[in-house]
C-alpha positions in Angstrom: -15.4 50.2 -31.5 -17.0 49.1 -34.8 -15.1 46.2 -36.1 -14.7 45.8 -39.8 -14.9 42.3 -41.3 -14.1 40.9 -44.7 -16.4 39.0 -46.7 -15.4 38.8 -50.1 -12.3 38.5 -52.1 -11.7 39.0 -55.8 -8.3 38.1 -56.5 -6.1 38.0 -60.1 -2.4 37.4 -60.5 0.1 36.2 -63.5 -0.7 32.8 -61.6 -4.3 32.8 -61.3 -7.3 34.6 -62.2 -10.1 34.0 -59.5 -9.2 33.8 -55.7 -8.8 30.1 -55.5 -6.8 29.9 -58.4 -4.7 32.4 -57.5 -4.1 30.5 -53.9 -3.8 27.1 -54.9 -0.9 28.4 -57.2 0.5 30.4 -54.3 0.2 27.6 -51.8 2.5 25.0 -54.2 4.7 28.1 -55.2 3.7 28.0 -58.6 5.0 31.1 -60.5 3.3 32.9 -63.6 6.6 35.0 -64.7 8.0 35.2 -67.9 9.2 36.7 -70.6 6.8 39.6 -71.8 4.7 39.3 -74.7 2.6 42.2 -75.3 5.8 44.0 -77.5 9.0 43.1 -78.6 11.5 43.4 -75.1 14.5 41.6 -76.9 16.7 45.4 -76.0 15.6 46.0 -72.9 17.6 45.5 -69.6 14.8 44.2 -68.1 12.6 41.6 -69.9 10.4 39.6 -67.0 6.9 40.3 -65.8 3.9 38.5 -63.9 2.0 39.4 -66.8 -1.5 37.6 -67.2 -1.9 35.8 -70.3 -5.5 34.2 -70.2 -7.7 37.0 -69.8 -10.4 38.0 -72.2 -12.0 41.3 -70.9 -15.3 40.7 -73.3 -15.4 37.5 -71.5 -16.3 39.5 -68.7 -17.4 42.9 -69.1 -20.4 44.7 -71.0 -18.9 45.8 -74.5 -19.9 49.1 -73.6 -17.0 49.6 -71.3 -14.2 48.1 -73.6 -13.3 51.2 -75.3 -13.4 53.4 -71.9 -11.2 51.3 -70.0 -7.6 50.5 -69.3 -6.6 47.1 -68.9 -6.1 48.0 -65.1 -9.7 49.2 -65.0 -10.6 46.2 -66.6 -8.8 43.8 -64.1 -10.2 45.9 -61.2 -13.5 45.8 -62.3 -13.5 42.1 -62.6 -11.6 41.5 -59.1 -14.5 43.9 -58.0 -17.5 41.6 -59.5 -15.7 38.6 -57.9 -15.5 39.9 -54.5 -19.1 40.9 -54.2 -20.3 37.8 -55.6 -18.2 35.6 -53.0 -19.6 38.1 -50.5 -23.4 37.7 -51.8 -23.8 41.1 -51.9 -26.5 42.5 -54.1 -25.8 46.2 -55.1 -29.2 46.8 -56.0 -31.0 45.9 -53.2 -28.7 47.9 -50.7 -29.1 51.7 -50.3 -26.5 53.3 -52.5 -25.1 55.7 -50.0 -24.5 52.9 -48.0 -21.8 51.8 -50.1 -18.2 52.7 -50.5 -15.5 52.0 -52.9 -11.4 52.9 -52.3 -9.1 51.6 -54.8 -5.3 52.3 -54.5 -3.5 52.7 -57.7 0.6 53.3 -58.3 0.5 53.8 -61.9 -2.8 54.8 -64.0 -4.0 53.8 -67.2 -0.8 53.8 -69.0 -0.9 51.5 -71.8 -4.5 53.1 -72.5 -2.9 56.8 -72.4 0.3 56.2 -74.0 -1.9 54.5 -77.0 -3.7 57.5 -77.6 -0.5 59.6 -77.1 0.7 58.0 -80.1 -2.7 58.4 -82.0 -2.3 62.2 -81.3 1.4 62.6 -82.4 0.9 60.5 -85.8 -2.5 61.5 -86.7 -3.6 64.7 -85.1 -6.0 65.5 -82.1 -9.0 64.3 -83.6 -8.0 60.8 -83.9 -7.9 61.1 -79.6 -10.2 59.2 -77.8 -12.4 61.3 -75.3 -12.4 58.7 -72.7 -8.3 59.8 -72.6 -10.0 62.6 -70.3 -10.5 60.4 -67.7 -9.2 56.5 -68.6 -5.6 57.6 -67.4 -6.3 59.0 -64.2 -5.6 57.5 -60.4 -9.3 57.4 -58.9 -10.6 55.6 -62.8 -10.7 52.3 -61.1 -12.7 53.9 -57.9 -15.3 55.5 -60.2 -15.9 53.0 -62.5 -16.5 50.4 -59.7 -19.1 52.9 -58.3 -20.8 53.5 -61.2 -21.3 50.3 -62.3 -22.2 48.7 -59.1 -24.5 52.0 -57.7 -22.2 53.1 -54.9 -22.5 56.3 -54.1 -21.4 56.1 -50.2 -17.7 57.7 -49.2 -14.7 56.8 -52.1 -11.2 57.4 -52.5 -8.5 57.0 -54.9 -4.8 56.8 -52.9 -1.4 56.9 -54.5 1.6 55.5 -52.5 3.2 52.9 -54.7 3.6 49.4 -53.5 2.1 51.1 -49.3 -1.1 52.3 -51.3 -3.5 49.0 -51.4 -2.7 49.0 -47.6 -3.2 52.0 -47.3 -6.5 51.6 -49.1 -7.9 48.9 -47.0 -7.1 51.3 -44.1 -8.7 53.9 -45.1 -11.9 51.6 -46.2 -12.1 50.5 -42.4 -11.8 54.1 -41.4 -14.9 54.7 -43.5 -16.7 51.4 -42.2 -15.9 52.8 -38.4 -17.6 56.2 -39.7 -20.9 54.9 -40.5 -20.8 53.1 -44.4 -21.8 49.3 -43.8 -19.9 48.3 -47.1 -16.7 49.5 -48.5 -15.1 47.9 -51.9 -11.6 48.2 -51.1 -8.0 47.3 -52.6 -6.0 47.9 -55.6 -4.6 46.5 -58.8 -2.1 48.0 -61.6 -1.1 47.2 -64.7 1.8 48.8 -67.0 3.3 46.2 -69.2 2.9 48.3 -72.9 6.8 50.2 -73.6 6.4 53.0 -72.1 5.6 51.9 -69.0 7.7 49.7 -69.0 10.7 51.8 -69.8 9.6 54.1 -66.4 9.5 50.9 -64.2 12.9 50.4 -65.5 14.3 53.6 -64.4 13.5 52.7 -61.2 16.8 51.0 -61.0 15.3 47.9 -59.1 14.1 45.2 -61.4 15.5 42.2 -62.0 17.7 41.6 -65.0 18.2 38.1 -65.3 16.4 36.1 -67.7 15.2 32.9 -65.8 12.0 33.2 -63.7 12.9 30.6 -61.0 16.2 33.0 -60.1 15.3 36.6 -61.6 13.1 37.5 -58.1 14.7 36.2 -54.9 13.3 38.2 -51.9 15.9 37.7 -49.1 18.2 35.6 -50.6 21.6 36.0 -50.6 21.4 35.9 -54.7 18.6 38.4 -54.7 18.8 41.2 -57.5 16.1 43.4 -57.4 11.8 42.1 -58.1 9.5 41.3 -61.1 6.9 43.4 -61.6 3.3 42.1 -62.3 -0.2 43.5 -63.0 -3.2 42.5 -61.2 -4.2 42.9 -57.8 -7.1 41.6 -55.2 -10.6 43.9 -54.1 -11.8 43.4 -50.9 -15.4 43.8 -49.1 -15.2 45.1 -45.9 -18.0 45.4 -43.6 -19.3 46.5 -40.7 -19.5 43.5 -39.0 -22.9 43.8 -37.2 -24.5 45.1 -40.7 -22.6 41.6 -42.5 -24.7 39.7 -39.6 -28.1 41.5 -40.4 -27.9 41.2 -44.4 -26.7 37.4 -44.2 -23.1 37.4 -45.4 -22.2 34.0 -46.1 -18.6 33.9 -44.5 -16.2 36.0 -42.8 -12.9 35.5 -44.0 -11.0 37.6 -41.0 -11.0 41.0 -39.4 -9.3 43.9 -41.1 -7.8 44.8 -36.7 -4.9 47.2 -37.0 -3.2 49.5 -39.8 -1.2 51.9 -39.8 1.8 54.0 -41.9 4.9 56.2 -42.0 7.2 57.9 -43.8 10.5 57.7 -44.0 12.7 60.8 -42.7 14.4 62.8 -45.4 17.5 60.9 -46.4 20.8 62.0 -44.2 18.5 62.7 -41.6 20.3 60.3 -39.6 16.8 59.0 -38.7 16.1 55.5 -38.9 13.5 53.9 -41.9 9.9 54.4 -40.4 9.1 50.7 -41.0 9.3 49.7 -37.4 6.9 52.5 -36.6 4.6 51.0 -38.8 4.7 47.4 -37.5 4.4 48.8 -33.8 1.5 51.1 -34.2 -0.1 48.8 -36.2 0.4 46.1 -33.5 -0.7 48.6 -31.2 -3.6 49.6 -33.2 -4.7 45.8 -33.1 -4.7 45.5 -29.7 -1.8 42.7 -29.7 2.1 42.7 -29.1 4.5 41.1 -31.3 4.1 37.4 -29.9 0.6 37.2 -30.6 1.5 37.5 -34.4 1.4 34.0 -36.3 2.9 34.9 -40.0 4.3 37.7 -41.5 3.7 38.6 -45.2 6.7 40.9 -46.1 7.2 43.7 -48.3 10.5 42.0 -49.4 11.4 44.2 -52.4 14.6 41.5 -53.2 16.8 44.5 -53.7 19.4 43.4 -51.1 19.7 46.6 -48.8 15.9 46.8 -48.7 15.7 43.4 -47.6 18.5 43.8 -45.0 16.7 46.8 -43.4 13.1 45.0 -43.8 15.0 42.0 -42.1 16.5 44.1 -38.8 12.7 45.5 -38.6 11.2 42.1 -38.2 14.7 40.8 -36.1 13.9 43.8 -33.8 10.0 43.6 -32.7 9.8 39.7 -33.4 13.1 38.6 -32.1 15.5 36.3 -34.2 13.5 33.7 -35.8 10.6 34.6 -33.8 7.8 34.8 -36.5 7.5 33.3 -39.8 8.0 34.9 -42.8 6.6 34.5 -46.6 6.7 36.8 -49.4 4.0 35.4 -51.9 4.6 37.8 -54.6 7.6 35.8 -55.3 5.6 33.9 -57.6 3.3 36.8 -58.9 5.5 39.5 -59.3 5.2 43.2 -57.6 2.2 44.5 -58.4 2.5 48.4 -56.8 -1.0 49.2 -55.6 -2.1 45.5 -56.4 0.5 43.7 -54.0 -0.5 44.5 -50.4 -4.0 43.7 -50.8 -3.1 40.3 -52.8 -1.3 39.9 -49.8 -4.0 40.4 -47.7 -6.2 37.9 -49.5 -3.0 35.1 -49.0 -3.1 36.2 -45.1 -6.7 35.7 -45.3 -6.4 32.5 -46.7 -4.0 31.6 -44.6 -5.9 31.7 -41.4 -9.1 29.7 -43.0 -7.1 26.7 -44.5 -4.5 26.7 -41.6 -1.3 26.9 -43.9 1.5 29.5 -44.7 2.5 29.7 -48.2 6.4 29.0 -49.4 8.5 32.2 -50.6 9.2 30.9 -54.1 12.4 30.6 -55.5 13.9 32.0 -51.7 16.8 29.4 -51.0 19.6 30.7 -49.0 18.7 33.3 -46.4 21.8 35.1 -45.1 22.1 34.0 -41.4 23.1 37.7 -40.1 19.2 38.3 -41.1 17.7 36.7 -38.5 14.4 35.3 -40.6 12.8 32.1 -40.3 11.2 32.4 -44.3 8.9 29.5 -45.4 10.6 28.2 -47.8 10.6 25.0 -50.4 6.6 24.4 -49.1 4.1 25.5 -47.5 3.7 25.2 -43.9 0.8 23.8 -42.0 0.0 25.2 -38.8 -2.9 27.5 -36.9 -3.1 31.0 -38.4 -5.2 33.5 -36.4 -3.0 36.4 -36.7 -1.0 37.7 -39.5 1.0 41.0 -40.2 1.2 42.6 -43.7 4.0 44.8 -44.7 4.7 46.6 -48.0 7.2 50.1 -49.0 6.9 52.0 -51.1 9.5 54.2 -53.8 10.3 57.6 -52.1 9.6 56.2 -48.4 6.3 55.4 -47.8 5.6 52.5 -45.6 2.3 50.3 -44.4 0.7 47.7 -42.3 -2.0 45.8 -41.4 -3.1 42.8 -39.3 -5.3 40.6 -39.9 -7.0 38.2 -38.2 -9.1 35.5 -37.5 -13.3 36.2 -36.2 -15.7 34.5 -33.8 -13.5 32.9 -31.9 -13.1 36.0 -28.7 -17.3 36.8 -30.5 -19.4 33.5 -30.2 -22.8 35.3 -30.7 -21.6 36.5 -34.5 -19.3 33.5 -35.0 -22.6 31.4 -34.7 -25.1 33.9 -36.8 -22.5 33.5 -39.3 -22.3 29.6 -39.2 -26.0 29.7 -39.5 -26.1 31.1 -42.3 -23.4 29.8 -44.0 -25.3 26.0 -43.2 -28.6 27.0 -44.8 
């Protein structure tokens, strides 16, 4: 079986733009949420985001895209740059069919549509920008990422809420184990202007409290719904023979089981489908439950969610049996964005041996059964982590990572070699 390897990671949150930024704020539990800034929230319920502050697009990308592009685009594109350049990958001098990009996405370009929206209802259709044809849509970030990079191999575009940046890393080793060397894969979001904000709102799960440290408290016994924020991680995955021949510098881990399920209709009687995911994803791996050294978990902060997340992880790991962290605590929920960011922290994790804190988390109810990291970090051998995340209207995803060349010595060593010259 082919086995698919990351080398790169391109990470942005409220609390850190560039992937070691974003993990040395993750790490001390150093949140980015506040009050937003981008239009006047003062009557809204709900007035917290992860919102990034300090980033200049024309800082970053050709001025020719500015006016095409949505500031999720715009993120994803960046996280996109990033992660090939950690990777050492150079589009140009790869064959372009050989090259893959799937981005998962929960909520489109809405700040970008909703501003020409109002163009059209106060000055007419002329006054529309033609890149509304496409700067809105689901599979923009996908498409944009190919063109500008050359990559012309296999793409998608999924849609599955907070489950689809799993879901898109799954599919992107799918397409590795099919042939493609290099897939791009991940997610990020972004809907922070009114209107989409007023539609995260109706969701009925956001936080309504006005102080960061205490609005998103995932499996506390205070916890009263999440954050949302905008950014996201993108991921190269390889094949990891190919990564060998072209010289990658690193491997950061080994993208080695996903899977996903959907919930059964409600008053089904049927349980949640999140334990199926865990279990076939363990499966999928190769590994039982013991073998599993973290767990990063959806951990929505909506109490019932977390109650049933909690007698998930209680039932395959045992009481206490695992550690738990929820790093978005500090970045907010970032829809198609979160479970890759997530997978970037597991990823972490296993090189620098540490588990990052659950910010905020203070009091978890005893009846759940969780050891969360809490307070700080934790030090301690990482080789294995599980990453969880739900999304609205049932869907549910995993995926475990872990760490490479230690069961492989020939590849562990061609990679050493190369990361020494």
């Amino acid at each position: 079986m082919i086995a698919t390897v990351v080398t790169g990671i391109g990470a942005l949150a409220c609390n850190g733009l560039g992937t070691e930024a974003y993990w040395e704020s993750t790490v001390k539990a150093r949140h980015g949420l506040g009050e937003i800034s981008r239009f006047d929230s003062s009557r809204y319920p709900a007035r917290l985001a992860g919102e990034i502050l300090d980033f200049d697009p024309a800082e970053h990308l050709p001025s020719r895209l500015l006016p095409q592009t949505d500031v999720s685009t715009r993120l994803a594109l960046v996280a996109a740059a990033w992660a090939l350049d950690d990777a050492r990958v150079e589009p140009e001098r790869l064959v372009d069919y050989d090259m893959g990009v799937v981005t998962a996405n929960a909520l489109g370009g809405f700040e970008f549509t909703h501003r020409e929206f109002h163009k059209l209802w106060t000055k007419g259709p002329q006054a529309v920008s033609v890149y509304e044809s496409f700067a809105w849509f689901y599979a923009v970030n996908t498409g944009q990422i190919s063109i500008r990079h050359g990559m012309r191999g296999p793409s998608s575009a999924l849609v599955a809420e907070q489950a689809g940046g799993l879901d898109a890393i799954g599919h992107a080793r799918r397409t590795v184990r099919r042939g493609t060397p290099l897939v791009v894969a991940g997610g990020v979001d972004s809907a922070l202007d009114p209107w989409g904000w007023v539609s995260q709102i109706a969701g009925g799960r956001l936080s309504r409290r006005d102080d960061p440290a205490e609005a998103y408290l995932p499996f506390d016994r205070d916890a009263n719904g999440f954050v949302p924020g905008e950014g996201g991680a993108l991921l190269v995955l390889e094949d990891a023979d190919a990564a060998v021949r072209r010289g990658a510098p690193r491997v950061y881990g080994e993208i080695a089981g996903y899977a996903s399920a959907f919930d059964p209709a409600p008053g089904s009687g049927r349980p949640p489908a999140l334990r199926r995911a865990v279990e076939t994803a363990l499966a999928d791996a190769g590994i039982v439950a013991a073998d599993v050294d973290v767990v990063f978990a959806d951990a929505i902060g909506v109490p019932e969610l977390d109650r049933a997340e909690a007698a998930v992880l209680r039932a395959v790991f045992g009481p206490g049996g695992v550690p738990v962290t929820t790093p978005k605590a500090a970045s907010g929920r970032t829809y198609g964005g979160g479970g890759p960011l997530d997978v970037a922290a597991a990823l972490l994790s296993i090189r620098d041996g540490v588990i990052p804190p659950t910010a905020g988390t203070a009091d978890v109810p005893a009846e759940y059964g969780l050891d969360v990291v809490r307070g700080a970090a934790r030090d301690g051998d990482v080789r294995t982590a599980l990453v969880l995340a739900r999304g609205l209207w049932g869907f549910n995803s995993a995926v475990v990572v872990r760490a490479w060349g230690a069961d492989r010595p020939s590849a562990a060593a061609d990679i050493t070699s190369v990361e020494k010259e």
